[in-house]
N, C-alpha and C positions, 0 to 999 in steps of 0.2 A: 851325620855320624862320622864322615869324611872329616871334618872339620875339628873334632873333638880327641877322636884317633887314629893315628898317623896308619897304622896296621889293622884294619877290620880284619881282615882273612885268619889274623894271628889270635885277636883278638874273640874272634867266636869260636876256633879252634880252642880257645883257652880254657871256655865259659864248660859248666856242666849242665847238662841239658835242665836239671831241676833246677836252674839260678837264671836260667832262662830269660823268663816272664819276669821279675824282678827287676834284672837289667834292663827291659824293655820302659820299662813302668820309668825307671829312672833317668834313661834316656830320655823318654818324651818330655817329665817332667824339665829336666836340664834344659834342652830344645825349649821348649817355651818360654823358662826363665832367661834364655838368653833372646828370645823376640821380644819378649816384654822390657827388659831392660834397654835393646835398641830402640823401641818405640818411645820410651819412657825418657831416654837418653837425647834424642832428638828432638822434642817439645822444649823451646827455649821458653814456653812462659808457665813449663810445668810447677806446678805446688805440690807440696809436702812432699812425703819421701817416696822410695820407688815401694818400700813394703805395702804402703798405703795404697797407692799406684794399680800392684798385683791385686789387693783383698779387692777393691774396686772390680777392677776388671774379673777377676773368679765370681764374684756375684754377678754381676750382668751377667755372665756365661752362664750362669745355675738358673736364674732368672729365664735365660731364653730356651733352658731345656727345659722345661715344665709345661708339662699337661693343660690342655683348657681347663680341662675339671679339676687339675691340682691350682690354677690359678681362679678359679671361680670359688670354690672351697676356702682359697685363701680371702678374697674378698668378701665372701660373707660371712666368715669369722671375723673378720677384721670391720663388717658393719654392725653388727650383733655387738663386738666391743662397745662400740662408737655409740651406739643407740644406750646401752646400760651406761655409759657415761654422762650420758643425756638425760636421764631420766632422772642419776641421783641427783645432779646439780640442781635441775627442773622439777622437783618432783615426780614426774612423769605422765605430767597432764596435756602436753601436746606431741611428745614424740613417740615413733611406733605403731599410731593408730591410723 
């Protein structure tokens, strides 16, 4: 916060208490955009762009907050796809059973 601005004391003096949580939310967001870009920034054999970069890294992060049961849910929707796509190709005389 130090980093960003010069007066915190002035600057939460200034805030109203209902703009609060807003400011906070934007803060962190800021704060993180600026560790992602130093990390991003420092990778001399980085590819593509840093927007790509972020959406990358925000899913890994969503990825690692997720439930056993929301990732087992996930994978056996996503074998139940996988088998019905089996089936039309194949008819569905060997998968499934």
């Amino acid at each position: 916060m130090f980093k960003r601005y010069n007066d915190v004391g002035y600057l939460l003096h200034s805030l109203r208490f209902k703009e609060l949580p807003s400011f906070i939310v934007d803060l962190v967001e800021n704060t993180n955009n600026d560790e992602l870009l130093e990390i991003w920034m420092s990778n001399p054999l980085r590819e593509g762009n840093f927007e790509e970069f972020k959406e990358q890294i925000m899913a890994k992060s969503i990825e690692k907050s997720k439930t056993k049961e929301q990732l087992e849910s996930e994978a056996q929707l996503a074998k139940n796809r996988a088998l019905e796509k089996l089936k039309k190709i194949d008819g569905g005389e060997h998968f499934g059973s």
